[in-house]
N, C-alpha and C positions, 0 to 999 in steps of 0.2 A: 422409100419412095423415090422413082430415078425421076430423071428431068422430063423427062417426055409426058409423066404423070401429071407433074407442074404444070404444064403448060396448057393442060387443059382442066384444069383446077376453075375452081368459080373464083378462089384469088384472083387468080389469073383474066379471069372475064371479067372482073371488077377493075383492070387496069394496071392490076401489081404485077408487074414481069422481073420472074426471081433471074435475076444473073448473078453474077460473084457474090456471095456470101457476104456479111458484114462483118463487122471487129467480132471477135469470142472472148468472151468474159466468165471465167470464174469464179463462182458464188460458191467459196468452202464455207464451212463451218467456219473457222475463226474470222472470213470475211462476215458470213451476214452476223455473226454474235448472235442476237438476241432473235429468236423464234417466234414469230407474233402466232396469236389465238384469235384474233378477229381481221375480217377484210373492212377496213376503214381509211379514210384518206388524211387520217391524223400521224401516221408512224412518218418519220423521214424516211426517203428513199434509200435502199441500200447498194441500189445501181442505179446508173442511168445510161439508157442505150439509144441508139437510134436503129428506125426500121430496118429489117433484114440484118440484125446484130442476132450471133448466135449467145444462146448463153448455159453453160454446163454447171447444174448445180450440183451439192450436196443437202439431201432431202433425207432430216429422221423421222424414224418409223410414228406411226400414229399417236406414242405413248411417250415418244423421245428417249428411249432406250429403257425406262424404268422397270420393263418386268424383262427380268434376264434369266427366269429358270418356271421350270413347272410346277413348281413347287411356290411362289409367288402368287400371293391374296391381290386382286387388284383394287379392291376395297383400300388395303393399307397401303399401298405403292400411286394411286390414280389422285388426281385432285380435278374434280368436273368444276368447269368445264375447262380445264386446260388439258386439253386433247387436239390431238392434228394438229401440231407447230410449222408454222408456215414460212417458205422462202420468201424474201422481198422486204415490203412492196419494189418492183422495179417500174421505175420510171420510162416512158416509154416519148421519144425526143416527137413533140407535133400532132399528139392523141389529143382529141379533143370528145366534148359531148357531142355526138350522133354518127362521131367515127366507129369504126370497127377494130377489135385488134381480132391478128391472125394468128394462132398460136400453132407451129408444125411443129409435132413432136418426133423429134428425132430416134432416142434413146432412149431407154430405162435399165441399169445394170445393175444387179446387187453390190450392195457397197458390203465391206470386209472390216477388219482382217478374215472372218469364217463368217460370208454372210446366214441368219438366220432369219429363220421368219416368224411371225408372233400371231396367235389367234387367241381367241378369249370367249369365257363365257361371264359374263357382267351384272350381279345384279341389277332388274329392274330396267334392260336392256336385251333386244332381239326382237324378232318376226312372230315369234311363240311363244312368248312368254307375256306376264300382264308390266305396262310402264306404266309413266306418270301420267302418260296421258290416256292407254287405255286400264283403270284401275280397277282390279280383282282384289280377292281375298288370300289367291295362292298365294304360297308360300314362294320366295326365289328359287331358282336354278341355284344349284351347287355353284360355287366359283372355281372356273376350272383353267389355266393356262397352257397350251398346248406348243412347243418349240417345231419345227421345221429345215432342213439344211434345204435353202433354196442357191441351183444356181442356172446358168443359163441352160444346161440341159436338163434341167427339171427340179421337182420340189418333191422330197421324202416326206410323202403324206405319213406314211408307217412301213412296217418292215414288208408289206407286201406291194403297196400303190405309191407308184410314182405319179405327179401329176404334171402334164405339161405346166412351161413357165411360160405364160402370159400377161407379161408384166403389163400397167397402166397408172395413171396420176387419179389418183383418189379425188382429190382435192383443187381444183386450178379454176381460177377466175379472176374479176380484176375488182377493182373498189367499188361499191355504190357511191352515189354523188355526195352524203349528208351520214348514213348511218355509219356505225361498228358494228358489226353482226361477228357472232362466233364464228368455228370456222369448223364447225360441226354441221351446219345447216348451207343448204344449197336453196337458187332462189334463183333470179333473174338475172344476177352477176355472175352464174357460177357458183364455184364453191364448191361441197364438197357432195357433189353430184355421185361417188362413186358407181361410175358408168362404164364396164368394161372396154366398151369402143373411144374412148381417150385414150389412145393407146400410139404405141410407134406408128407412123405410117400416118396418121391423122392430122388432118388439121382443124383446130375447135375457134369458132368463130364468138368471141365477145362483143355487148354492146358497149360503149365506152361513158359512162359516166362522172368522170372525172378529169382534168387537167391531166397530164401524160398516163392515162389508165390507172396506172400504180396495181401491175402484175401482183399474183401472188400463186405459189405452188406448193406442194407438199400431198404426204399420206399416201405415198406408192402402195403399190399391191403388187405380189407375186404373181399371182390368181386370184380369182374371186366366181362365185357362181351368181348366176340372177339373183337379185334381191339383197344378198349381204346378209343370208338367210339370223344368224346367232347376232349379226350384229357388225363382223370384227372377219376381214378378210385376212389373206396372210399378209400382215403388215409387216414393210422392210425400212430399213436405210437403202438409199440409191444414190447412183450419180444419174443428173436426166437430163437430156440435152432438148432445146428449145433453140427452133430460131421461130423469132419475131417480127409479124408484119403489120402493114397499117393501111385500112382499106377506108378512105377518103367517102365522108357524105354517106352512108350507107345506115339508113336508122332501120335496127332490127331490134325485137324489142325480149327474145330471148338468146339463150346462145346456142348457136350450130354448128353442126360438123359434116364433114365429108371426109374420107376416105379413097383410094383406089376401085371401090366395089358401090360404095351409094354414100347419097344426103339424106343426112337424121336433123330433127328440128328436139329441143330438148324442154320439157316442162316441170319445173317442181314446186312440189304442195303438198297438203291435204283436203280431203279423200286423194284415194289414189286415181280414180274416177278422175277428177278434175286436173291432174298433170297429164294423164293422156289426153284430154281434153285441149290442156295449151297448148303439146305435142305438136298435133294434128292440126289444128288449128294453123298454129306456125307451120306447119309445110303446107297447108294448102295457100298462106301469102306466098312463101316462097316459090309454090309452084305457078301462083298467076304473077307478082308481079317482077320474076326474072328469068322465068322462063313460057311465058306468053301463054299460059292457059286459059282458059276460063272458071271461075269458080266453082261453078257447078257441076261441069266436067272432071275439075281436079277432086272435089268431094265426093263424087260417083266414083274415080278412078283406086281415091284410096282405100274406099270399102272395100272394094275387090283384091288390090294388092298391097296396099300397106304393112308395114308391120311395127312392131313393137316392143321396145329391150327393156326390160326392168334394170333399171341401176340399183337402188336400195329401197327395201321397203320398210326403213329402221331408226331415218335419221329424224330431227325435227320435223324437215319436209320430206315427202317420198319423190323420187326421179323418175322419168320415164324418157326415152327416145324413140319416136317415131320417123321411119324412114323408109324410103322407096330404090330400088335399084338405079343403078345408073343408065343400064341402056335402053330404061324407059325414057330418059331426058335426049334423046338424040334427034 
């Protein structure tokens, strides 16, 4: 994202004008230690930055390394719900409830020595198969773990498809004000949205719930297609770079994003009916109250052009993003 992008960002129309960069801070593995499983405002902070502070983590994969071969039962190696181990919480210096944090994601690189990537087939988990919560009589899917050599020029689907690397953060949000929620489940804070467009180049807008936010990331992906079809994209370790901002007085009550190309408003639930529902819903506020529509206008506008990105159709809650072009906003 160059500067010229910036500058005409809704960040930016909200009054953040990005100049120099802040401090960069390093979140390895032996700095954060301990990998949390829920977004909650109970864990002590394991940074503390102030806005426009850049911050370069170390993120392991969905599973935190435990299935290392194809040959690997996830049944024997998985302990639910400790899944998606998360960076953080990072503290965020002057966040308050009804601020907004701005999350620009910079980077996502496979992390090494031979990064690899990890897919799965899960009992009692995926799009196609019967879970707990929609219960059949079938029998499970086979357990099956599938390896990958991902790196930035692509991902060895097998010995004939390569697959563009499209790398993005599975998983990124900030606390809610009271609960622990796992960090399997996306919701109003974020979370584990797996949303292809969280991606480089983006910036994901959170509502702020809590005292300094108290960031949280993790559960990259190589690739992923609509939906998170079996369940389990290619999950990696990453290093992933984030700078952080903070957009004063701005109460929005899901989280959104923009890009270079448009603004998505993001909803998740069940039915899946009903996350398109908050979607949309949240872009038509945003389309009247910060860019001077009228309501009814903006709801006629969207039927015609709107569109809509399936993130997962697999987790606790299902994801949707709903978005409109940009140089409809002009």
């Amino acid at each position: 994202m160059d500067a010229g992008w910036l500058e005409t960002s809704y960040m930016a129309r909200k009054g953040v004008a990005r100049g120099k960069a802040g401090a960069t801070h390093e979140l390895t593995e032996a700095k954060q230690g301990k990998y949390h499983y829920v977004y909650g405002p109970y864990a002590e902070p394991v940074l503390k930055i102030k806005p426009g502070d850049i911050v370069v983590a170390e993120t392991k994969d969905a599973f935190e390394g435990a299935l290392k071969s194809e040959s690997d039962q996830p049944t024997k190696l998985l302990h639910m719900p400790f899944l998606n181990p998360q960076c953080g919480p990072i503290a965020v210096e002057g966040a308050e409830k009804g601020d907004v944090l701005a999350v620009h994601i910079r980077s996502i690189k496979p992390r090494g020595p031979q990064p690899i990537g990890t897919t799965a087939l899960i009992p009692e988990f995926g799009g196609l198969v019967a879970t707990t919560n929609t219960a059949l009589l079938n029998e499970p899917l086979p357990e099956r773990v599938k390896k990958m050599e991902v790196t930035e020029e692509g991902i060895r689907f097998n010995s004939k498809i390569t697959l563009p690397y499209e790398p993005f953060i599975g998983t990124l949000g900030v606390s809610p004000e009271i609960e622990a929620i796992t960090s399997l489940q996306p919701d109003y804070y974020g979370g584990n949205m797996d949303l292809p467009d969280v991606a480089p180049g983006a910036i994901v807008y959170f509502p702020v719930h809590h005292k300094e936010a108290y960031l949280y990331l993790g559960d990259c992906h190589a690739t992923q297609g609509d939906g998170e079809l079996c369940g389990v994209a290619v999950e990696m370790a990453s290093t992933t770079t984030i700078q952080v901002d903070l957009i004063k007085n701005w109460p929005i009550a899901w989280p959104r994003l923009e890009n270079e190309r448009f603004i998505m408003t993001i909803g998740s639930t069940r039915p899946m009916e009903d996350a398109a529902r908050i979607a949309y819903r949240e872009l038509v506020r945003w389309l009247v109250e910060d860019y001077g529509w009228d309501k009814y206008e903006a709801y006629f506008f969207l039927t015609q052009a709107g569109r809509v990105r399936l993130g997962n159709m697999v987790d606790p809650k299902y994801t949707l993003g709903a978005s409109i072009p940009k140089r409809y906003l002009a």
